[in-house]
TITITOR-968963 format. One record per residue: residue in three letters; x, y, z of N, C-alpha, C in turn. Coordinates in steps of 0.1 Angstrom, whole numbers, plus 5000, padded with zeros to 4 digits. Example, Ala and Ser with C-alpha at 12.3 -4.5 7.8 and 13.67 -1.06 7.14 Angstrom:
ALA513249435078512349555078513249675078/SER512849785071513749895071512950005079/
This chain:
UNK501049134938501349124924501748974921/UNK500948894909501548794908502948794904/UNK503848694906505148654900505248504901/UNK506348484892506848334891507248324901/UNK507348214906507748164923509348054922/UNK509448054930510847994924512148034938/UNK513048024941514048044952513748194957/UNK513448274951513448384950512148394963/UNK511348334960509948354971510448364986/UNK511748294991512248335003512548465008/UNK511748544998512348685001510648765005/UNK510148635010508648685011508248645030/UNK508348695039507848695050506948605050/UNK506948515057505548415062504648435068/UNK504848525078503448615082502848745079/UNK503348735069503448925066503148915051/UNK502048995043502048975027502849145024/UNK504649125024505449175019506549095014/UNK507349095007508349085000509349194994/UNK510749174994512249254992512549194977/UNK512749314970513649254961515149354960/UNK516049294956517549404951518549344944/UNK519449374945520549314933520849214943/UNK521249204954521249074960520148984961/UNK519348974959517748924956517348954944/UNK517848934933516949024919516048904913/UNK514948944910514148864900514848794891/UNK513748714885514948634876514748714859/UNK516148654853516248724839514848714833/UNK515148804827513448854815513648774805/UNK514948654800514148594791513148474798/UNK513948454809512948354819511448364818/UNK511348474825510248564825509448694821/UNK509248594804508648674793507448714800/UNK506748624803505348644802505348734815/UNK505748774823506048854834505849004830/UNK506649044818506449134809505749184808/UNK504749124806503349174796502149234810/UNK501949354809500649464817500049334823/UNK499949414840499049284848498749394856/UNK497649354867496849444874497849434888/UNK498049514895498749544903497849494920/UNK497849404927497449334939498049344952/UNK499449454952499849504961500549624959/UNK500949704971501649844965502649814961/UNK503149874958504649854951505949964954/UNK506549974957507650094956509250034951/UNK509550104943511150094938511950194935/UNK513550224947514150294946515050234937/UNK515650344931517050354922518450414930/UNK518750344929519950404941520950464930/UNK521250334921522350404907522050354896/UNK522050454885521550324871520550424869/UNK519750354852518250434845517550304843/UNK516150344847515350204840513950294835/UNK512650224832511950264828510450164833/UNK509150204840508150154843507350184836/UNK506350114835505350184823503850154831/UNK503150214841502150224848500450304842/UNK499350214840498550324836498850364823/UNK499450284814500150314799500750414802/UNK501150534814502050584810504150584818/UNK504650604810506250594809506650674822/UNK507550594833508350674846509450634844/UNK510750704842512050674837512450704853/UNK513550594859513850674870515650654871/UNK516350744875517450754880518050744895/UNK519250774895519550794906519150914918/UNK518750824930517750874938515950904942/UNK516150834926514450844922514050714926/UNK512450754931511550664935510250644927/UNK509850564927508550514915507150444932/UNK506150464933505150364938503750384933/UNK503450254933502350204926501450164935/UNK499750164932499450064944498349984935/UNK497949914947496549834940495249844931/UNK495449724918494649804912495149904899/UNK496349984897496549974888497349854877/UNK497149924865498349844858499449884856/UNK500349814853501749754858502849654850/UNK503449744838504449654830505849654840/UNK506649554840507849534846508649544837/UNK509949664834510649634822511649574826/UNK512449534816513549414815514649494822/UNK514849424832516149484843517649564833/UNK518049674836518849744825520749704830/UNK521649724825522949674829523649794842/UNK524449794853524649864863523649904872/UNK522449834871521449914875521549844893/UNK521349944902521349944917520450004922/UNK519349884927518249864934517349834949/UNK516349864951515549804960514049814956/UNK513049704957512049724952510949624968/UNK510149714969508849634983507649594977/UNK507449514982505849504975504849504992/UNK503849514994503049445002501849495004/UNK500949405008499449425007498649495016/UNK497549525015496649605021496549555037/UNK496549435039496549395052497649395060/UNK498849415054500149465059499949605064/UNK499449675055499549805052498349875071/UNK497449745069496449795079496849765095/UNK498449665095499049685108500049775116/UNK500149875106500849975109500550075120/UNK501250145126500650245135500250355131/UNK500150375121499550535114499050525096/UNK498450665096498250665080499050735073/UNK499550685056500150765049499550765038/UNK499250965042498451005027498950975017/UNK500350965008500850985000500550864992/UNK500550734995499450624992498350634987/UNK497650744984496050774985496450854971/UNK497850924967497750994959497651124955/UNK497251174963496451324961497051404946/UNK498551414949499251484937498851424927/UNK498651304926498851224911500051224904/UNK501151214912502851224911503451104913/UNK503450984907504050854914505550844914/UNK506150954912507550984915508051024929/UNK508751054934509451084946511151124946/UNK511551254944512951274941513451264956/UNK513851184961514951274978515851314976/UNK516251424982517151444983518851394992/UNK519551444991520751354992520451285006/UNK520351395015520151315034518951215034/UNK517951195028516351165026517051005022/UNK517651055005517750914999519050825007/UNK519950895014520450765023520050685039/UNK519050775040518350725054517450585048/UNK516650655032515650555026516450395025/UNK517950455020518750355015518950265028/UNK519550355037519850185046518550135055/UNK517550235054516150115055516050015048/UNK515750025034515749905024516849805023/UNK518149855034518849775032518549695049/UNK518049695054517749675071516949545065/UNK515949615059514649545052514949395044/UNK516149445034516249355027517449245041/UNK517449275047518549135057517649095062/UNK516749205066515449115075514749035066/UNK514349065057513649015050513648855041/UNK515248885035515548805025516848675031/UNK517748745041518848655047518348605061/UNK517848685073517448685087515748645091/UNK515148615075513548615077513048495089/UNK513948425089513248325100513548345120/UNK514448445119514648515131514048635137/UNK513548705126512848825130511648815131/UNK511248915142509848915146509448995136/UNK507448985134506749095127507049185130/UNK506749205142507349405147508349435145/UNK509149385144510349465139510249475124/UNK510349405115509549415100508649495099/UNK507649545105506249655107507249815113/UNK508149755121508849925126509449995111/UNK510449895105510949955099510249955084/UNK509049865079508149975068507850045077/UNK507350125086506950215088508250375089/UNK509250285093509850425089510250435074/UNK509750355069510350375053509050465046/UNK508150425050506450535042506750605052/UNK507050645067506450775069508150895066/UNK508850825059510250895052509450945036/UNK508750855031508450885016507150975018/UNK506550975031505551065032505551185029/UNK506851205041507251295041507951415027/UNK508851295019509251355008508251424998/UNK507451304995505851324989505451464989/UNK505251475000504551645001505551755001/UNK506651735004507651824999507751904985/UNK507451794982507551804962506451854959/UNK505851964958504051994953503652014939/UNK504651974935504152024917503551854913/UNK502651924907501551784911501751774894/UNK501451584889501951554875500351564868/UNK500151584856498951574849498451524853/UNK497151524853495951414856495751324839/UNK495851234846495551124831494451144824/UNK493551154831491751144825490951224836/UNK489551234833488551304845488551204853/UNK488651034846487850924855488850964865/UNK490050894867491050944873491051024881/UNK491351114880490951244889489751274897/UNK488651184892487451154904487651104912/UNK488350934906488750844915489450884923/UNK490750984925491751014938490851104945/UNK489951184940489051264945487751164958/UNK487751074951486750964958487850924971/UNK489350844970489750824981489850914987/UNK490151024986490451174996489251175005/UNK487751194996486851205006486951085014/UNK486750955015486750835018487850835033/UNK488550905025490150915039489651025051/UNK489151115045488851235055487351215056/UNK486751125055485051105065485050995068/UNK485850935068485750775069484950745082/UNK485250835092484450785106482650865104/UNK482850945092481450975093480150875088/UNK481250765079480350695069479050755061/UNK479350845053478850925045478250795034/UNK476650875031476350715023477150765006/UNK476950614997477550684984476550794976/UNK475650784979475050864969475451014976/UNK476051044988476151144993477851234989/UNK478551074986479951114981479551144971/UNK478551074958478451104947478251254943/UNK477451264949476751494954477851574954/UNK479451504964480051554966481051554953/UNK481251464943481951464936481251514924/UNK480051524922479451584913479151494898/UNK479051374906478651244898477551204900/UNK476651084890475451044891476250854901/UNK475650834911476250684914476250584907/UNK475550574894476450494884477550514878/UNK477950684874479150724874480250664886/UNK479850714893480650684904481050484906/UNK479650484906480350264902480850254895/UNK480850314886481950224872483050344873/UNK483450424875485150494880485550444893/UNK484550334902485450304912485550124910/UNK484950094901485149984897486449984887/UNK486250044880487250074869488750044876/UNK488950154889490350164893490550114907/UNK489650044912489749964925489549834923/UNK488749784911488349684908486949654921/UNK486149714919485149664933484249794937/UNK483349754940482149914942482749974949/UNK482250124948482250214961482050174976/UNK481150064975480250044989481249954994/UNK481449834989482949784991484249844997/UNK484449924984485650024988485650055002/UNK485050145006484350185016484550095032/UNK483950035031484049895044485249845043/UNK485949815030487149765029488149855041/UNK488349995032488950075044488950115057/UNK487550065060486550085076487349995077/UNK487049885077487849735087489049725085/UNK490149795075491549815073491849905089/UNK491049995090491050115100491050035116/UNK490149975112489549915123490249805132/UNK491249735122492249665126493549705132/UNK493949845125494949915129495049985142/UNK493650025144493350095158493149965169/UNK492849855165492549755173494049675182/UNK494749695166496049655173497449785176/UNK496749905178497749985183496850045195/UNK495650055198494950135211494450045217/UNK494350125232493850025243491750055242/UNK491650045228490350135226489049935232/UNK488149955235487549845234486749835222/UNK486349735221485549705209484449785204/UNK483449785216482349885218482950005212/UNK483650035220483950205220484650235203/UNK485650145201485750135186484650165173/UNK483850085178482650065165482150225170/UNK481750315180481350395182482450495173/UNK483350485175484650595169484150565152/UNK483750485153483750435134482650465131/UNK481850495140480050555132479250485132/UNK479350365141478850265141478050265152/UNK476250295151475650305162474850155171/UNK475550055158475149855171476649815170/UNK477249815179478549735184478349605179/UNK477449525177477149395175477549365160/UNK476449495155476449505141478149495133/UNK478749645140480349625135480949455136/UNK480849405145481549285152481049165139/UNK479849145138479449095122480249125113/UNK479749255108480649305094482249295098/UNK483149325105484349285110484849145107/UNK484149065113484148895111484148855097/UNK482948905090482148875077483948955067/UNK484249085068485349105061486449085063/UNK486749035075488349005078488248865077/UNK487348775081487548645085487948575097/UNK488248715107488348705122487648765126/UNK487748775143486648815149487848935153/UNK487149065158487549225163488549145175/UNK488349065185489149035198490648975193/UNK490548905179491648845177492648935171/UNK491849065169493249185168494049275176/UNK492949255187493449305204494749265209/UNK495549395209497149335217497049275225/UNK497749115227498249015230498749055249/UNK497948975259498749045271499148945278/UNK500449015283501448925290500948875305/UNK500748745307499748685315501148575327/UNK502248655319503348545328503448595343/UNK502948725343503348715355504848825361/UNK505848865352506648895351506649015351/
């Protein structure tokens, strides 16, 4: 997400595209940052708990009022008004990007959407476990950032999404669907998440969604910003990174897991989308000796 930059950016990891924000870290005032105000397209996920206090987000033109214990996340790609910070209000808010997202050790559906629920209520034990992660997060993050390793910043988002994962599907009353497009589109990641190693071509998702593939290009352009085919490889090599740096899998055998029947071929497209090569994701081995 763009923002004004300013002292505040110290609250942004140097190797990691995440950033903390909270009352000890808060944005700056909204007369500052009028123009901040106004609907922008959303460039990373977003999540913000309410620990105490009411505020109000306005995502997708539509209104998420949250209180205490409520959680709001957004991700990439939609739109995204910031309202003007409210009086008492006690916070934590994360942002971080897809490539952060693709060093993690696992997946979380609840990112993907399925419900169409961008709320999250926890309950009392849930919302103080979430609380003193975000607060772990924000020392690491915003006071201790030049001491801490990545892994430890990667351990603990990971236990903060696989906490909201969890709450996520707890909750099953699923919120209106906004439009059909909508509801294609979470329909499109679903398939995309669960055949991803089959690499199904698009005209084959299209069949499955019950779309013509121009339909399907412009609802996934619409809400991803970027084709289907795109989409698609984007997530392959998001996948492909994650498994590269959590398994002792080899490269070869990799592109085989991914549907990929030239090893070479993957290694190209890999290069071509990340801008590195598949080896330079490979855990790092200790050669001291020790």
């Amino acid at each position: 997400m763009q923002e004004q930059k300013g002292k505040n950016e110290d609250s942004q990891h140097d190797e990691l595209g995440i950033k903390i924000r909270s009352n000890d870290n808060p944005y700056l005032p909204a007369d500052i940052q009028k123009k901040l105000l106004q609907p922008r397209r959303l460039s990373s996920y977003f999540i913000v708990l309410i620990e105490s206090g009411s505020i109000t987000y306005n995502i997708d033109s539509q209104d998420f009022t949250l209180t205490d214990g409520h959680l709001l996340f957004a991700m990439p790609n939609q739109f995204f008004t910031l309202p003007a910070k409210t009086d008492d209000l006690k916070y934590f808010k994360v942002l971080f990007d897809e490539n952060t997202l693709a060093l993690l050790p696992q997946q979380y559906p609840f990112l993907v959407n399925p419900l169409n629920a961008q709320t999250i209520a926890l309950d009392n034990a849930a919302k103080e476990r979430v609380i003193k992660v975000f607060g772990i997060l924000n020392q690491i993050l915003y006071v201790d950032r030049h001491e801490t390793d990545t892994e430890i910043i990667l351990a603990y988002l990971n236990s903060l999404l696989s906490e909201l994962n969890s709450a996520y599907f707890k909750n099953k009353e699923s919120a209106n669907i906004l439009n059909a497009n909508l509801s294609k589109f979470i329909e499109f990641k679903l398939v995309v998440e669960t055949h991803l190693a089959e690499q199904p071509s698009i005209n084959a998702i299209a069949e499955k969604l019950a779309l013509t593939t121009n339909s399907l290009y412009r609802i996934v352009k619409e809400y991803a910003g970027t084709s289907p085919k795109d989409y698609f490889i984007n997530r392959l090599m998001a996948e492909a990174q994650r498994k590269l740096r959590y398994s002792n899998t080899s490269i070869k055998e990799l592109a085989y897991e991914l549907g990929f029947n030239d090893p070479d071929y993957f290694s190209r497209l890999f290069k071509k989308s990340t801008g590195k090569s598949a080896s330079e994701f490979l855990p790092r081995q200790d050669l001291s000796g020790k």
